[in-house]
MMTF fields as JSON, N, C-alpha, C and O atoms, coordinates in Angstrom:
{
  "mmtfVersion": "1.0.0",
  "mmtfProducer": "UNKNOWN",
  "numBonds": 327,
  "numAtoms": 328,
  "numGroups": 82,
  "numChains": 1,
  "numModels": 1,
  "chainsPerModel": [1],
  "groupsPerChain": [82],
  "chainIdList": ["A"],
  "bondAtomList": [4, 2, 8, 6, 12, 10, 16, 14, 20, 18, 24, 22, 28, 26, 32, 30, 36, 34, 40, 38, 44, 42, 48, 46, 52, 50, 56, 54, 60, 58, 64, 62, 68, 66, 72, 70, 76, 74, 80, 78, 84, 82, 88, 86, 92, 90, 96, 94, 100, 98, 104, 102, 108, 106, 112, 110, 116, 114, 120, 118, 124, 122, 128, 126, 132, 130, 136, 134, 140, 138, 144, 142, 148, 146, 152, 150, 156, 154, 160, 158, 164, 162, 168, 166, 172, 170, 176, 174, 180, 178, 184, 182, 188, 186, 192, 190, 196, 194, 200, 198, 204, 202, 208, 206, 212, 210, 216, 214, 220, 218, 224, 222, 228, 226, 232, 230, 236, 234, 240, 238, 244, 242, 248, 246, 252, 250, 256, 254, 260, 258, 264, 262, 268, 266, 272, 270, 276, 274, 280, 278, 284, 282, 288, 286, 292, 290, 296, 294, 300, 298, 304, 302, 308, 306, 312, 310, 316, 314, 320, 318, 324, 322],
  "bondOrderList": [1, 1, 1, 1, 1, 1, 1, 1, 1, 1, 1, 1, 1, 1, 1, 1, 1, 1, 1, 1, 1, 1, 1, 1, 1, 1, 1, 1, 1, 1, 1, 1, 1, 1, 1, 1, 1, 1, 1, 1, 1, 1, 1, 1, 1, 1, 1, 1, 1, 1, 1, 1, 1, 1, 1, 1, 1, 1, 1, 1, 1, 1, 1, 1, 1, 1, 1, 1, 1, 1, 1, 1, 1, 1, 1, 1, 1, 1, 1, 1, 1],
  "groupList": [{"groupName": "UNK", "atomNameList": ["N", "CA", "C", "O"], "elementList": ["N", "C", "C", "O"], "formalChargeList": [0, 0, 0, 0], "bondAtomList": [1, 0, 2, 1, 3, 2], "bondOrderList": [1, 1, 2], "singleLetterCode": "X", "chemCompType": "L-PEPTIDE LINKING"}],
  "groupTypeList": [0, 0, 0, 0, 0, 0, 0, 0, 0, 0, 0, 0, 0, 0, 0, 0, 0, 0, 0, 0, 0, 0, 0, 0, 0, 0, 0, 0, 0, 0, 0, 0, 0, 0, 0, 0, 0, 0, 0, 0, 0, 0, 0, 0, 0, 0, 0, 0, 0, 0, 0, 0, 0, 0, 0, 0, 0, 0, 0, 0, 0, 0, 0, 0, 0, 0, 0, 0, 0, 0, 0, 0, 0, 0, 0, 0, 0, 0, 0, 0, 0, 0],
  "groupIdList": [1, 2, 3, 4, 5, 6, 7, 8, 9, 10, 11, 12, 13, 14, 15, 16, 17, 18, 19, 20, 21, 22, 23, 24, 25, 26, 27, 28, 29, 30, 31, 32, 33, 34, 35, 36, 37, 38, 39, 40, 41, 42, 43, 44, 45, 46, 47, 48, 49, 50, 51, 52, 53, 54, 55, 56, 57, 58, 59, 60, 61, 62, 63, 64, 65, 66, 67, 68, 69, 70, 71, 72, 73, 74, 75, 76, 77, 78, 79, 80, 81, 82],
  "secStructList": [7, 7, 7, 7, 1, 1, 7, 7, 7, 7, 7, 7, 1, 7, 7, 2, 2, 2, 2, 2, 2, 2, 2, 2, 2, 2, 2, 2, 2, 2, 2, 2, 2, 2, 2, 2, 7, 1, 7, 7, 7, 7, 1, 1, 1, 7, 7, 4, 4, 4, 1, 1, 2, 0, 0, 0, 0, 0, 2, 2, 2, 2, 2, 2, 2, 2, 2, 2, 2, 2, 2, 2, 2, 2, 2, 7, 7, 7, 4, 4, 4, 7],
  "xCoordList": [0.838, 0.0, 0.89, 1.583, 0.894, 0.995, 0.805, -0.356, 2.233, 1.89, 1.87, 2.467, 0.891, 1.033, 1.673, 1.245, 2.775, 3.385, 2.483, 2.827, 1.669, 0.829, -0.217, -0.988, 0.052, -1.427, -2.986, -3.171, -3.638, -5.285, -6.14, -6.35, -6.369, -7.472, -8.664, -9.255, -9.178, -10.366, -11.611, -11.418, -13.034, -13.572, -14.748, -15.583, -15.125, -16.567, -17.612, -17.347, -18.831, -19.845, -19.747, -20.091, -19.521, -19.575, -18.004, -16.898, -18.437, -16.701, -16.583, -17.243, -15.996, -15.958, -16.938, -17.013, -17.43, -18.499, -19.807, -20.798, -19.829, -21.085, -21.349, -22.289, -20.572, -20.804, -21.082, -22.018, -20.194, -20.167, -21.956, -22.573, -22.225, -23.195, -24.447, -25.535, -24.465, -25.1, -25.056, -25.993, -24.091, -23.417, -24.889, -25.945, -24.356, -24.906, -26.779, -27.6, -27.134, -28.168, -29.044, -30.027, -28.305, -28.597, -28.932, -29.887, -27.728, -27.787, -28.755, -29.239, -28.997, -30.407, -32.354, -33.479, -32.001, -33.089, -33.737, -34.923, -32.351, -32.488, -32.771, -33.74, -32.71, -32.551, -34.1, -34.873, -34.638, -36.123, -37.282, -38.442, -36.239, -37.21, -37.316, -38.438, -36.392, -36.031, -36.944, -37.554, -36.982, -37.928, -39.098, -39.678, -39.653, -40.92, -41.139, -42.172, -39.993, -40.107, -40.677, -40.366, -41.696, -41.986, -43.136, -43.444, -43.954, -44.485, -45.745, -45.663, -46.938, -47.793, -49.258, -49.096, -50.698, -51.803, -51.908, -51.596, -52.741, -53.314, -54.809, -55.144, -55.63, -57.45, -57.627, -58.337, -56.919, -56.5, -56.083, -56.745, -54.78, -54.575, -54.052, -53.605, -54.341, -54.275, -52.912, -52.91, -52.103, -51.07, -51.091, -50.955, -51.298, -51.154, -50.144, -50.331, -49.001, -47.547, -47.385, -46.411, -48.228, -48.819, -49.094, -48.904, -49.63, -49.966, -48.946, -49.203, -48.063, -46.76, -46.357, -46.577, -45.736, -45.176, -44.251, -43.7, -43.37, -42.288, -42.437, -41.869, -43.705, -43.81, -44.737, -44.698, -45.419, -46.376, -45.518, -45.555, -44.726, -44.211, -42.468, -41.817, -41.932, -40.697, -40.157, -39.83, -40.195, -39.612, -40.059, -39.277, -40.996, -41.352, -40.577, -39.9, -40.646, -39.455, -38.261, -37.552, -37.876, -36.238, -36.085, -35.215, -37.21, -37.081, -36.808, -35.954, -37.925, -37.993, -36.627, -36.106, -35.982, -34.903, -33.614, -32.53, -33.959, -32.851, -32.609, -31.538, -34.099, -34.554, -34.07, -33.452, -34.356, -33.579, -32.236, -31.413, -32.054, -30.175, -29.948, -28.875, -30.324, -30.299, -29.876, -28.786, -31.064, -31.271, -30.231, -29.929, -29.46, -28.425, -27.589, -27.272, -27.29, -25.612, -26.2, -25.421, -27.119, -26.9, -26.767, -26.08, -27.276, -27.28, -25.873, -25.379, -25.48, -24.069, -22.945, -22.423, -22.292, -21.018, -20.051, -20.214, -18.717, -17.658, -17.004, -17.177, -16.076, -15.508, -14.811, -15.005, -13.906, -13.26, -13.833, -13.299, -15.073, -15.702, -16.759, -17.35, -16.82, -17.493, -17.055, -17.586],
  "yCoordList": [-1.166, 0.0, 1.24, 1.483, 1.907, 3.423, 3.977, 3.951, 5.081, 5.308, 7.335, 7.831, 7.993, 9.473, 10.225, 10.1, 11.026, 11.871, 13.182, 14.002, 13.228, 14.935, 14.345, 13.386, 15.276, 14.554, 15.271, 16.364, 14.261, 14.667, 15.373, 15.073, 16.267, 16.799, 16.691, 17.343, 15.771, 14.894, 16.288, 17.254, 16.221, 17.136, 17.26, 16.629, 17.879, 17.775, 18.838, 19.556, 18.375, 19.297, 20.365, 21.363, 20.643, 21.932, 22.494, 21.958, 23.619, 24.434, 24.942, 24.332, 25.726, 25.997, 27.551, 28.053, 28.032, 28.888, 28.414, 29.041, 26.975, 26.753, 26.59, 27.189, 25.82, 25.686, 26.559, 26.319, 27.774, 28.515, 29.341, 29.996, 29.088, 29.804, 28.826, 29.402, 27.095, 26.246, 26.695, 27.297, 26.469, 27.468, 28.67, 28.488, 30.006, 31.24, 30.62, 30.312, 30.543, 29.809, 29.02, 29.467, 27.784, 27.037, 28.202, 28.519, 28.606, 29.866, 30.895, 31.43, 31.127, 32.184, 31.136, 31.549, 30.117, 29.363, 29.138, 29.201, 28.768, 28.951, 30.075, 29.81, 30.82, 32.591, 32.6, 32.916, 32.216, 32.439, 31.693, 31.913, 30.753, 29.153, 29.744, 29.912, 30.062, 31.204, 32.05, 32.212, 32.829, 33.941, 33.704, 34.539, 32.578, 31.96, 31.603, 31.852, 30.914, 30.43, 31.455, 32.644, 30.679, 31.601, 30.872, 29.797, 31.44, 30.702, 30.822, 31.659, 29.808, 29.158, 29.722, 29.875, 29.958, 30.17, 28.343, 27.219, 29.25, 27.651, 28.104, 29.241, 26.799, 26.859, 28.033, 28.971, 28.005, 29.113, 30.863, 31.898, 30.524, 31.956, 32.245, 31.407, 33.623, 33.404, 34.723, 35.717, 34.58, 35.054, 35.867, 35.397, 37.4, 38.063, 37.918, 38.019, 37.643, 37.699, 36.402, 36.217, 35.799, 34.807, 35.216, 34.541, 36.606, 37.023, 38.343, 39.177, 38.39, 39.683, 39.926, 39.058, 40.967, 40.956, 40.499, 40.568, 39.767, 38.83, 37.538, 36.905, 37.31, 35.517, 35.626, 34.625, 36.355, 36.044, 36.572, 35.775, 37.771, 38.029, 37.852, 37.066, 38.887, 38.723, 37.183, 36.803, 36.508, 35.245, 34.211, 33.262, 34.01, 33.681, 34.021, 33.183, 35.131, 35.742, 35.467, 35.01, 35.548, 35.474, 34.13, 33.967, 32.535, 31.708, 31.335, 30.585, 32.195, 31.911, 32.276, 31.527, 33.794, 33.626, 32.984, 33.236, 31.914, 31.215, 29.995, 29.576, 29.549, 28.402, 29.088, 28.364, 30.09, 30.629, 30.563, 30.1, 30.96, 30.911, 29.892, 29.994, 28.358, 27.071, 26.924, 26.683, 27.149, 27.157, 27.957, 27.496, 29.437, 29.853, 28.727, 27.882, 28.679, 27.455, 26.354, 25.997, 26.022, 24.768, 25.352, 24.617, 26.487, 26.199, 26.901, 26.933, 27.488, 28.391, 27.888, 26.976, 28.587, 27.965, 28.532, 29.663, 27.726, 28.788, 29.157, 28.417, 30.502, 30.834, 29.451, 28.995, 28.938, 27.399, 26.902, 26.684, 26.34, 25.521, 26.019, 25.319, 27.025, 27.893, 27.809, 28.45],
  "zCoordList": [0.0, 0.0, 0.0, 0.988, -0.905, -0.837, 0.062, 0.47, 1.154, 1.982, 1.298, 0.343, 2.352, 1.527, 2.83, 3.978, 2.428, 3.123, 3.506, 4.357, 2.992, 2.9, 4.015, 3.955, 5.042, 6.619, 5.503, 4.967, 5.559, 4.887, 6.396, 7.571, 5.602, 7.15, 6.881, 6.019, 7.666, 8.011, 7.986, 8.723, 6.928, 6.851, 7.26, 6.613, 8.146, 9.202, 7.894, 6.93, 8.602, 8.012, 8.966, 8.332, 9.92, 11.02, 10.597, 10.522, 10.406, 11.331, 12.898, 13.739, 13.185, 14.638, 14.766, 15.888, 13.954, 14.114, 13.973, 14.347, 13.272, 13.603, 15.076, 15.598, 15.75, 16.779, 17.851, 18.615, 18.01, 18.466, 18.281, 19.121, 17.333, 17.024, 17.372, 17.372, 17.741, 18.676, 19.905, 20.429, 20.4, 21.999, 22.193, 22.798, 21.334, 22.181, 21.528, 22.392, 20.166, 20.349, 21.815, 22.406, 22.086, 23.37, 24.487, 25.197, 24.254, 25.816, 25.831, 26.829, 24.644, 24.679, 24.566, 24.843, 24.179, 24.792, 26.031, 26.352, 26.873, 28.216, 28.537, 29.248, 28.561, 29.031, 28.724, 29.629, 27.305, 27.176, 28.392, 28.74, 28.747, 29.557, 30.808, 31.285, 31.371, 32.48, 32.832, 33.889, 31.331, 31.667, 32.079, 32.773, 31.752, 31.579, 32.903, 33.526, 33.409, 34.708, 35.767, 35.842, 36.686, 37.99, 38.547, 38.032, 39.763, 40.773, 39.519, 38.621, 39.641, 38.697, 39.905, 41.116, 39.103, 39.991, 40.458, 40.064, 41.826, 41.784, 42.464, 42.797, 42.567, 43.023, 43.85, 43.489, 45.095, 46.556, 45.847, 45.78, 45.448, 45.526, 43.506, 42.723, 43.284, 41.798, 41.542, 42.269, 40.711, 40.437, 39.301, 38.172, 39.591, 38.309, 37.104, 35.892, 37.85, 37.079, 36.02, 35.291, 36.086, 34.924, 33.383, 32.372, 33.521, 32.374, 32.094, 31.226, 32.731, 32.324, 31.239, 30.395, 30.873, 29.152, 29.223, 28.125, 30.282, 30.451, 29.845, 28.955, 30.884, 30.298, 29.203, 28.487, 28.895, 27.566, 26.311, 25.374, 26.065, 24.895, 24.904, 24.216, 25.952, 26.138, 25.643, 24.519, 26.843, 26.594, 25.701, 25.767, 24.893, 23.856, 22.71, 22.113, 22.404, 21.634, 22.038, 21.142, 22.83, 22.935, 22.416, 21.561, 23.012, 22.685, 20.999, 20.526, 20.249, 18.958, 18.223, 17.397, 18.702, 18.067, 18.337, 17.811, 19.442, 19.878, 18.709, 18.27, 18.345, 17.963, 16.186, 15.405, 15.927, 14.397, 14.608, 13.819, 15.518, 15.42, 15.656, 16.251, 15.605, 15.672, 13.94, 13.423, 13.397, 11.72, 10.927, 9.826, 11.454, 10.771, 11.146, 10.308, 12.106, 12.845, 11.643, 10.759, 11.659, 10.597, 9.027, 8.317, 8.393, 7.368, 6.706, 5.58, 8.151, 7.572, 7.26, 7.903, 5.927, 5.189, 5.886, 6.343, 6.106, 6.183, 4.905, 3.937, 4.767, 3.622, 2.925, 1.798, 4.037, 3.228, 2.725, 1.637, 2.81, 2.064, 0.957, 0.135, 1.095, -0.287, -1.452, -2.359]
}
C-alpha cells in the first residue's frame, strides 16, 4: 500500500463557528425558559404575574430567536468551504 506523506485533514460538516453559534443559540433558549419560569396560579390563591409581558411576549421571543439561530448554525457555510 501506498503510503502518503501529505497529513489529509479529516472534513466535518460543522466548522468551529457553527458551533459557536449552537453554543450562544442554546444559551439564549435557556434565558427564554427562564424567563418563563416563575411561581404558577393555583385553586387558593391566583397570580397576576402569569400574564406579564415577560412571560407572555418577552420570553417567547427570545425563545424563537434562539430556535432561528439554531437554523443559521446549521445552514451556515464557512468561507473554506465555499
Amino acid at each position: 500500500m501506498p503510503t502518503n506523506s501529505k497529513k489529509t485533514e479529516s472534513q466535518t460538516t460543522f466548522c468551529r463557528t457553527n458551533y459557536v453559534i449552537f453554543l450562544l443559540a442554546c444559551v439564549t433558549i435557556i434565558m427564554g425558559l427562564v424567563l418563563m419560569a416563575g411561581e404558577g396560579s393555583t385553586e387558593n390563591k391566583f397570580q397576576e404575574d402569569i400574564f406579564s409581558f415577560r412571560r407572555i411576549v418577552l420570553a417567547p421571543m427570545v425563545c424563537l430567536f434562539g430556535y432561528l439561530a439554531i437554523i443559521v448554525g446549521i445552514v451556515w457555510k464557512s468561507k473554506k468551504t465555499r
